[in-house]
N, C-alpha and C positions, 0 to 999 in steps of 0.2 A: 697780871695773869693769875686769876683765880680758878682754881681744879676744883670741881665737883666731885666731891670722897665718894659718892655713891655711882660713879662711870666708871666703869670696867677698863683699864687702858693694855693698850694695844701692845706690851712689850715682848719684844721676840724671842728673847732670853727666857722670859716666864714660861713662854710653851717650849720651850727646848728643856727645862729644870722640871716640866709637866709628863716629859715623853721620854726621857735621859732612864726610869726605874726599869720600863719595857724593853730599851731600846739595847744598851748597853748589855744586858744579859743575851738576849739576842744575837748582838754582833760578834761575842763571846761565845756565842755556841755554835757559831757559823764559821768562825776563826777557828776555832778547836776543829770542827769536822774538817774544815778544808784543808788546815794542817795534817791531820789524822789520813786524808785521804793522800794528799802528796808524798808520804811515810811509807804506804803502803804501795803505791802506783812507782815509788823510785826504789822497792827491796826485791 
């Protein structure tokens, strides 16, 4: 089994560690409002 260093491979992990800098901050801001809003909607 020889790999050509210059083919791009297919791993799933690499676009998840590609979209993880966007994503995360995101989920966290979404987390924060929904929290924020559940705060307010229960006082």
């Amino acid at each position: 089994m020889s790999q050509n260093p210059n083919e791009q491979s297919a791993d799933p992990i690499e676009n998840i560690v590609r979209t993880a800098p966007v994503v995360i901050p995101a989920l966290g801001a979404l987390l924060i409002f929904l929290l924020a809003f559940i705060a307010t909607f229960m006082a």
